[in-house]
C-alpha positions in Angstrom: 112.6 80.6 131.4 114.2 84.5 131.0 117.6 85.2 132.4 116.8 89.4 133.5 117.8 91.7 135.8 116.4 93.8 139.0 114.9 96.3 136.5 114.1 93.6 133.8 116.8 94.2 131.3 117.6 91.3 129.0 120.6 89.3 130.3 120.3 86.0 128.0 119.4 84.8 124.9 116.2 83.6 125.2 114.1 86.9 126.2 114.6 88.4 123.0 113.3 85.3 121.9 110.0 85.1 123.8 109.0 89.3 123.2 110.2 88.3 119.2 107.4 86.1 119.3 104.7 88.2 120.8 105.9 90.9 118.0 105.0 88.4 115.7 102.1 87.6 117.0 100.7 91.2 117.5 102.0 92.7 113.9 100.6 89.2 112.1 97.3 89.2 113.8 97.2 93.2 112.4 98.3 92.1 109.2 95.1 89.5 108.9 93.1 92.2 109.7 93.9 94.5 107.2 93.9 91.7 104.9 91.1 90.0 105.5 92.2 86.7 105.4 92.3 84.4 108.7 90.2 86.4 110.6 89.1 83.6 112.8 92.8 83.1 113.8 93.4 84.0 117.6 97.8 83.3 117.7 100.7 83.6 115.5 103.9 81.1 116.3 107.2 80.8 114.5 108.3 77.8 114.0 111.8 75.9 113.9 113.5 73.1 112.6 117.4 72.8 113.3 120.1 70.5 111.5 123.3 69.9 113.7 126.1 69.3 112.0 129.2 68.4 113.6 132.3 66.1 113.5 133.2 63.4 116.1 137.1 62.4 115.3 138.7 60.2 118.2 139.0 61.4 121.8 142.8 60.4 121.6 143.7 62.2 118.3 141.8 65.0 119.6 143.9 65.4 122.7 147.2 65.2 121.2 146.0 68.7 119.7 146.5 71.2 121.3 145.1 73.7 118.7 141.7 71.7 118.3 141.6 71.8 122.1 142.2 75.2 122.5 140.9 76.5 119.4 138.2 74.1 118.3 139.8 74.1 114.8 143.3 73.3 113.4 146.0 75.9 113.2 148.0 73.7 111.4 149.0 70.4 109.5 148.6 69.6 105.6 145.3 69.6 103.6 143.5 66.2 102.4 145.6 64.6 99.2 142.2 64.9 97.9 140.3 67.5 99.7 136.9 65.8 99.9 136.4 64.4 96.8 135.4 61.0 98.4 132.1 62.7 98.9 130.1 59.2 99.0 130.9 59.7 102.4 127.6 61.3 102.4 125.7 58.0 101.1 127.8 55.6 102.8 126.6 54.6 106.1 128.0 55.6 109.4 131.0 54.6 111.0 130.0 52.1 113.7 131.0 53.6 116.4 129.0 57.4 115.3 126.3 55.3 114.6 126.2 53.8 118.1 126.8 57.4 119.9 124.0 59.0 117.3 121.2 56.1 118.0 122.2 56.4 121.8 122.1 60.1 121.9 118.9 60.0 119.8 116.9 57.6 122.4 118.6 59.7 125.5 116.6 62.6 123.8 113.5 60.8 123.2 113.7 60.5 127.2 113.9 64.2 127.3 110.9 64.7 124.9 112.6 65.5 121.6 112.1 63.1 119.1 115.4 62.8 116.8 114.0 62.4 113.3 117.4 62.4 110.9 120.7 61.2 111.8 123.1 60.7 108.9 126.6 61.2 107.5 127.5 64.8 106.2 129.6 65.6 102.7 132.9 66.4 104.9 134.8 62.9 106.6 134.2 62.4 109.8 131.0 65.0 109.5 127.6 64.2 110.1 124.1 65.6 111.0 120.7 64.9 113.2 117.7 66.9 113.1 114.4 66.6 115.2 111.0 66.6 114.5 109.6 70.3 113.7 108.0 72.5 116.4 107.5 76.1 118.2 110.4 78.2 117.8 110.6 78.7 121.8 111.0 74.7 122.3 113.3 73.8 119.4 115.8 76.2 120.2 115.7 75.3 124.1 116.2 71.4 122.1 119.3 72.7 120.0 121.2 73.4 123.3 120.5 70.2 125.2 121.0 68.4 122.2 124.3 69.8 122.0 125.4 68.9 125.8 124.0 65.4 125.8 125.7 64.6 121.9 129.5 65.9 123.8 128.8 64.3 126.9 128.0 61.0 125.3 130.9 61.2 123.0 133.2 61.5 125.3 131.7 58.2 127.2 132.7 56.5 124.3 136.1 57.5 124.0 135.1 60.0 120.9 135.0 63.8 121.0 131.8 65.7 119.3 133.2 69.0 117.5 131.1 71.9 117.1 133.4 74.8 115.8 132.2 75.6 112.5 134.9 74.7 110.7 137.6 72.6 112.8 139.5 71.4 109.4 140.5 73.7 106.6 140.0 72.5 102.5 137.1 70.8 103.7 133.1 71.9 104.4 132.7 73.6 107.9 129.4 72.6 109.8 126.1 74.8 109.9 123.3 74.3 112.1 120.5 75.4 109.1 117.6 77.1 111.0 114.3 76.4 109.0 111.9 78.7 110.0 108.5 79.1 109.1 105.2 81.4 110.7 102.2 79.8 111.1 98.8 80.9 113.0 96.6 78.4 115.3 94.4 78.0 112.7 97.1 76.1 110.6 97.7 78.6 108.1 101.3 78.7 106.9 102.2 82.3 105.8 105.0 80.0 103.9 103.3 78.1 102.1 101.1 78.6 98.6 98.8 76.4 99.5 95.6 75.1 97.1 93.4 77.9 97.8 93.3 81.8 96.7 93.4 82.6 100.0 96.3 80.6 100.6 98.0 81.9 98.0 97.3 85.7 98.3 98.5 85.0 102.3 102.0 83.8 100.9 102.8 86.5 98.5 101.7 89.1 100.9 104.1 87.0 103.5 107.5 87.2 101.1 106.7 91.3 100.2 107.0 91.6 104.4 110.0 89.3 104.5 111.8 91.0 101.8 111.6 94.5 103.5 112.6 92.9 106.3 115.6 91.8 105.1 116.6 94.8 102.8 115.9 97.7 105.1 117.5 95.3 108.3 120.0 93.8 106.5 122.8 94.5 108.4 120.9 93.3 111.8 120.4 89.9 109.7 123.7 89.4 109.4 124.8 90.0 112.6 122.8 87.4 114.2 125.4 84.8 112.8 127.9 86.7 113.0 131.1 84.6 114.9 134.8 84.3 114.9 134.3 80.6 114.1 131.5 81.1 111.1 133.8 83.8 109.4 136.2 81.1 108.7 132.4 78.9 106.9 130.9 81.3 105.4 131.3 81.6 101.5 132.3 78.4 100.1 131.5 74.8 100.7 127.7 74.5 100.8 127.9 77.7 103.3 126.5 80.9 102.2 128.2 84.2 101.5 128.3 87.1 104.2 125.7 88.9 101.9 122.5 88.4 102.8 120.1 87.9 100.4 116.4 86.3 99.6 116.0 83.3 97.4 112.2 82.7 96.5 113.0 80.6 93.6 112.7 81.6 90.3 109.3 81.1 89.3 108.3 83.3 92.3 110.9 86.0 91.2 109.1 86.1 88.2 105.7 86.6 89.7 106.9 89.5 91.7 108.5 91.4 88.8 104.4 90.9 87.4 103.5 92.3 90.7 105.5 95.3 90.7 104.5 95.2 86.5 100.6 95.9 87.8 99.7 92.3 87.8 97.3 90.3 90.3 98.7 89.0 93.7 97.3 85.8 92.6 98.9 83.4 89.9 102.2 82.0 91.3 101.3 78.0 91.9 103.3 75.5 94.2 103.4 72.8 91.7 105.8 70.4 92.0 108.1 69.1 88.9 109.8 65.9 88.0 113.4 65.4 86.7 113.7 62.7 83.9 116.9 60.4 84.5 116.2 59.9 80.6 116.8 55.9 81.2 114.5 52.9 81.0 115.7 51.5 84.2 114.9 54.8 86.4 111.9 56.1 86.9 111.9 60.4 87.0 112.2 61.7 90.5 109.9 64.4 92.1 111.5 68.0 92.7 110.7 70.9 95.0 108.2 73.7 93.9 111.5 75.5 93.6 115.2 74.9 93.2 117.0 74.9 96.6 119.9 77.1 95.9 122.5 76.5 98.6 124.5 79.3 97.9 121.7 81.5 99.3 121.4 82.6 103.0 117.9 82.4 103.0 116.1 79.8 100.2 112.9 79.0 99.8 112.2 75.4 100.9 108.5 74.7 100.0 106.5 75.7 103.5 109.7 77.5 104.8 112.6 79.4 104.7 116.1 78.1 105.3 118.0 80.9 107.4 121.8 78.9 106.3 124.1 80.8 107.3 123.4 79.8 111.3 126.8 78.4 113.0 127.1 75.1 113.9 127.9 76.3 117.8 125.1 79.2 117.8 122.2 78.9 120.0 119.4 79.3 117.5 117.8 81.7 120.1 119.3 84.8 118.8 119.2 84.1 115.0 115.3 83.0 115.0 114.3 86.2 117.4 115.8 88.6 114.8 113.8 86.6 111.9 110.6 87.2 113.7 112.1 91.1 114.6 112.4 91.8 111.1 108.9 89.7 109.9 107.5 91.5 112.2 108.6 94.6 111.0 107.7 94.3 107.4 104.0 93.0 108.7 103.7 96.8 110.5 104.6 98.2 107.2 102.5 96.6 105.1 99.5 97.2 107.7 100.2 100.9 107.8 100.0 101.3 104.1 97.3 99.4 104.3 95.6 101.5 107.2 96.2 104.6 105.1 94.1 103.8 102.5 96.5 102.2 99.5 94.8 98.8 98.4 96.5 95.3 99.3 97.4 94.4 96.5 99.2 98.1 95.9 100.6 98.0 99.0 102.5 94.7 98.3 103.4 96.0 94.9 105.2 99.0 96.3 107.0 96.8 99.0 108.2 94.3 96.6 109.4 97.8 94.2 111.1 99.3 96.5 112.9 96.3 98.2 113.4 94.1 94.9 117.2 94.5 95.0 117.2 92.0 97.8 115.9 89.4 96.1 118.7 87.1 94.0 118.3 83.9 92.4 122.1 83.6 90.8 124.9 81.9 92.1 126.2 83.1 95.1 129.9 82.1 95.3 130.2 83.3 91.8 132.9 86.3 91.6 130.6 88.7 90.2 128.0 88.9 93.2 129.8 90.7 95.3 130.0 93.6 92.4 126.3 93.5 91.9 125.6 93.1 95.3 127.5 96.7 96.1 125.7 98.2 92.9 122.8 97.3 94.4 123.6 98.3 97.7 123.4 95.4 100.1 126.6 95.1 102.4 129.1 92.8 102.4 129.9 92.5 106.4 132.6 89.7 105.4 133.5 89.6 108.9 132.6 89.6 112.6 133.9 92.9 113.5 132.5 95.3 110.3 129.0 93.1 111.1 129.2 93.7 114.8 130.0 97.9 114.5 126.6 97.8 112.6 124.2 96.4 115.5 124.0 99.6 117.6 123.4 101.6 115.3 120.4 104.1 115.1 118.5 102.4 113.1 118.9 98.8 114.8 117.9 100.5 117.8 114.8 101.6 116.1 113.9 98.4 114.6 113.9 96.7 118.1 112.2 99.4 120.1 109.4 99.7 118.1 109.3 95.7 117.9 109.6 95.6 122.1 112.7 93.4 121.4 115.2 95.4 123.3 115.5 98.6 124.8 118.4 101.2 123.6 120.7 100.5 126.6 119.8 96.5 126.5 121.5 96.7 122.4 
């Protein structure tokens, strides 16, 4: 469903949503086109996989607070003696009484038609996560926000209290809700994904050049879509990313771009996965990613998808995943018109990854020299909610969703 007016102006965050997704459809099914690759495919679908993180602390304790009620967070009171340095919290297994509410709420869901794949502790006490099976975009996101009714309500039948603010406890990690989002056609092609084949392969470089425009030349727009009075007080430390946004393709694919833009073939990055060896008898080496996660990044590369981070634990997912596919969508028209105007494919990715490179990093993000080279190469730092918000309307956001068909000027 669409909340809209009279006239049909966008009144909710689903509708930007739903026309996101026809953008991507329309600019990715141009893009295979001009390509050449996929022509059989008839539809083009994000796709989204969500992981809730929250804390559930004692209904009792959390009513004799008035700043957690109030607030969602604490205001004040003294730091852990040891901040969270008994992180085997995060092996350890549940509490008993969060594992009863997390089972329940899972097979209350499971009524609803969401399967709950993942339920587990988190690194923070008291913190812990569930996740669902992967789907369309449209679906998971309408999951994320029953999910998150049906977890408080259940809570609170237990004499327990869910909390959702992205960071209710200072000296401690705040909660996320990581949005892993991929675009994929009918066919079962994954535009994320190197794949086996040539095709496969060519389909996925092409996919990151129109991902990293999008994020360069809408990076602002990016980080608006998170941007909240409870996620300023995540973002930047604690497994949270920084307010810069950023890509992170992994190394080894940072290194086939610079060939890219060096003259070299679109072909010859590989997904092949690596081990690490324990270097003892007794343990046998354990299989890594194709790339590193780097979880000081906004937006890592995961394998067959991208891992949009810096998502609030209380957001609805709607917005966030509509301006991925605004900006994807974007990047896809780009590299079609330079395609449509004669400059070869392989050219035309070239020249997007050249003139958007500064985007990509692969360092440390908390370290205190990325903010320096992030101004030198001139990607904002909207460090808070009101210098990201005074960006959205501007000219060239308005723009960006007109000629998407994601809002109209008066709707942004």
């Amino acid at each position: 469903c669409a909340f809209i007016t009279h006239l049909g102006a966008c009144i909710d965050d689903k509708t930007p949503l739903l026309r996101s997704n026809d953008a991507l459809n329309r600019e990715g099914l141009r893009l295979l086109k001009n390509i050449k690759v996929g022509t059989s495919t008839k539809a083009i679908h994000s796709f989204l996989g969500w992981e809730q993180e929250f804390f559930v602390i004692k209904a009792s304790l959390y009513k004799k607070r008035p700043d957690l009620v109030n607030c969602g967070r604490t205001l004040v009171g003294r730091l852990p003696a040891r901040n969270q340095q008994g992180e085997l919290n995060y092996f350890a297994p549940p509490p008993t009484e969060v594992n009863t509410l997390m089972f329940h709420v899972q097979k209350i869901m499971l009524k609803l038609g969401v399967a709950m794949a993942v339920l587990h502790n988190e690194v923070a006490c008291a913190q812990h996560e569930m996740s669902p099976i992967y789907c369309h975009s449209t679906f998971s996101a309408d999951n994320n926000v029953l999910f998150m009714e049906v977890l408080e309500k259940e809570a609170e039948k237990m004499g327990l209290h869910a909390l959702l603010h992205e960071k209710p406890f200072a000296g401690i990690n705040g909660s996320g809700k990581h949005n892993n989002w991929s675009v994929g056609t009918d066919t079962g092609m994954n535009f994320f994904y190197p794949g086996k084949t040539d095709e496969a392969r060519i389909l996925f470089a092409t996919a990151i050049a129109c991902l990293a425009y999008g994020l360069c030349q809408h990076n602002e727009v990016v980080r608006c879509c998170v941007a909240t009075a409870g996620n300023d007080h995540r973002l930047g430390a604690q497994e949270a990313p920084p307010a810069i946004i950023s890509l992170y393709p992994g190394t080894r694919f940072e290194a086939h771009v610079d060939a890219i833009i060096q003259g070299g073939p679109l072909l010859g990055y590989k997904a092949e996965k690596s081990t690490a060896d324990p270097k003892a008898s007794a343990a046998m080496p354990a299989v890594c990613g194709v790339e590193d996660r780097n979880r000081t990044a906004p937006f890592p590369f995961c394998g067959n998808r991208f891992e949009f981070r810096a998502v609030g634990s209380s957001q609805n997912c709607s917005f966030p995943i509509a301006v991925c596919n605004t900006i994807m969508a974007s990047g896809m028209a780009c590299l079609s018109g330079l395609i449509e105007g004669g400059m070869s494919h392989r050219d035309a990715v070239a020249k997007m990854f050249k003139e958007n490179r500064h985007v990509i990093f692969t360092g440390n993000g908390y370290s205190s020299e990325w903010p320096v080279e992030a101004k030198k190469r001139g990607l904002p730092n909207l460090h808070n909610t009101p210098l990201a918000l005074a960006t959205f309307n501007s000219d060239k956001a308005k723009k960006l969703f007109k000629d998407m068909g994601i809002f109209t000027p008066e709707e942004c």
